[in-house]
C-alpha positions as a Markdown table, in Angstrom:
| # | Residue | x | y | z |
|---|---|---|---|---|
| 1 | Unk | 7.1 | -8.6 | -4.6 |
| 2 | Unk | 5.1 | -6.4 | -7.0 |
| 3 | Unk | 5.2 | -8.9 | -9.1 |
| 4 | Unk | 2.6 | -10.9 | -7.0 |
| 5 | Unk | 0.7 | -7.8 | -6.3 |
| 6 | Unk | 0.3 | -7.7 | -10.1 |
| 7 | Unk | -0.8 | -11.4 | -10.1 |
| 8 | Unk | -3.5 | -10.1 | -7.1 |
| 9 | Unk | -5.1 | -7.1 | -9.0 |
| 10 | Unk | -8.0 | -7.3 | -10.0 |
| 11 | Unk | -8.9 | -9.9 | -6.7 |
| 12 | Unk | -11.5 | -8.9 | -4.5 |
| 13 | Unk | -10.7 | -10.2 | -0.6 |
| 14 | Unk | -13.0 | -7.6 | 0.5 |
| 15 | Unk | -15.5 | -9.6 | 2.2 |
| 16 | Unk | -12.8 | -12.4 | 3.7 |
| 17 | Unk | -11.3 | -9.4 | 5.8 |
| 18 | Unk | -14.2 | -9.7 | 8.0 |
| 19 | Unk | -13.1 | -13.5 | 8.6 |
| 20 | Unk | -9.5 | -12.3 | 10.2 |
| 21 | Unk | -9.5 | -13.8 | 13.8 |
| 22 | Unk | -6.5 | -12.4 | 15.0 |
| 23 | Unk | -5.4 | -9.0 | 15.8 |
| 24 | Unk | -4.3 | -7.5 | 13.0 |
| 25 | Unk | -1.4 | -4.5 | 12.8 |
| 26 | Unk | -1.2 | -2.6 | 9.5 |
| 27 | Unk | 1.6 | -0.2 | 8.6 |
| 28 | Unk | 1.5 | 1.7 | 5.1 |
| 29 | Unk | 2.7 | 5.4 | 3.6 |
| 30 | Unk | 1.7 | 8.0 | 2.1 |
| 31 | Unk | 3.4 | 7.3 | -0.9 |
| 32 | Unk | 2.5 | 3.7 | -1.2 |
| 33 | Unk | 2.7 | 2.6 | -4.4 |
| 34 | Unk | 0.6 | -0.4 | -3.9 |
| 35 | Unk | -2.3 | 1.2 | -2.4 |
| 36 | Unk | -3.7 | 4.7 | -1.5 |
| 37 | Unk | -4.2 | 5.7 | 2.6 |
| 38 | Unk | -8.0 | 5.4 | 1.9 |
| 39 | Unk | -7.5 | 1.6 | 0.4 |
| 40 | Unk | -5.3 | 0.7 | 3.3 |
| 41 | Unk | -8.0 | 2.2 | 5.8 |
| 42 | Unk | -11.0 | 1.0 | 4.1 |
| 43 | Unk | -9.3 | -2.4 | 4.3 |
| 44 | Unk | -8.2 | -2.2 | 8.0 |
| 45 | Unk | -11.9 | -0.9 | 9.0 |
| 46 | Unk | -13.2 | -4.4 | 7.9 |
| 47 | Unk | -10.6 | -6.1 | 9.9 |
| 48 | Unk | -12.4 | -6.9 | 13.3 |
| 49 | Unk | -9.7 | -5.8 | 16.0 |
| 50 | Unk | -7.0 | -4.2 | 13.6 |
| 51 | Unk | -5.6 | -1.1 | 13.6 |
| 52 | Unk | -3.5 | 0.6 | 10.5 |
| 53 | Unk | -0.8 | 3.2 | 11.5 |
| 54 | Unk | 0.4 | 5.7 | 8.4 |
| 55 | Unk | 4.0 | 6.9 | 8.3 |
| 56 | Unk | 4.6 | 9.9 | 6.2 |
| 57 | Unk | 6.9 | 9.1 | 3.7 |
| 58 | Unk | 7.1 | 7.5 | 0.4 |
| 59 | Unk | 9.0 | 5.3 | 1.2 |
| 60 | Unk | 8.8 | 1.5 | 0.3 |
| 61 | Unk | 9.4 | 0.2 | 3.5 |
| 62 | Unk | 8.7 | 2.1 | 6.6 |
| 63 | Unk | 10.3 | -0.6 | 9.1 |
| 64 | Unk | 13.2 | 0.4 | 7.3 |
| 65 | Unk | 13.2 | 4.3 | 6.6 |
| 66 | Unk | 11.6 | 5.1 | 10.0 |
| 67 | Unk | 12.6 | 1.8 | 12.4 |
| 68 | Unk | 11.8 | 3.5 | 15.6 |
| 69 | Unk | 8.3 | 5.0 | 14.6 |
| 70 | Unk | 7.4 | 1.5 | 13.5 |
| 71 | Unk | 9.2 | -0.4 | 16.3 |
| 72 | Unk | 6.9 | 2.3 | 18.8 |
| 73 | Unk | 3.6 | 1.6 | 17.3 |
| 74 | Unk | 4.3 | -1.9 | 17.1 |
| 75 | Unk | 5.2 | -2.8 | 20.3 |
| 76 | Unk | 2.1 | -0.5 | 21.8 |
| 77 | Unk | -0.4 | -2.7 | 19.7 |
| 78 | Unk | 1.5 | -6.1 | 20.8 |
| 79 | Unk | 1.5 | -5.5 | 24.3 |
| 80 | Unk | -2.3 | -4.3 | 23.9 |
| 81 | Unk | -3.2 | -7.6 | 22.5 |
């Protein structure tokens, strides 16, 4: 997986975000490795109809550490869309 983030950096998507058509549901950390809070949120803002949720932990994978918080604010954006 970071190995294709490493093949990625340096890419700038930035302006096809704004081309996403579909509701989009972002989950990051605070202790991301791959990205900062601000990166995630700067990239979620261009996102038409996205929303980004932050778990605090540094964890790798939220879905895993903290199932029920993700599993919560999952389920709330899929029933609102």
């Amino acid at each position: 997986m970071l190995s294709v983030f490493s093949s990625l950096r340096g890419a700038n998507v930035r302006s096809d975000l704004r081309k996403i058509q579909c509701p989009t549901f972002m989950i990051t950390t605070t202790g991301n490795l791959l990205g900062t809070v601000d990166g995630f949120k700067t990239a979620q803002e261009a996102i038409p109809q996205s929303e980004l949720h932050v778990v605090q932990t540094d964890s790798f994978h939220p879905a895993a550490s903290h199932p029920d918080e993700c599993a919560e604010h999952v389920a709330r954006f899929i029933a609102a869309h």
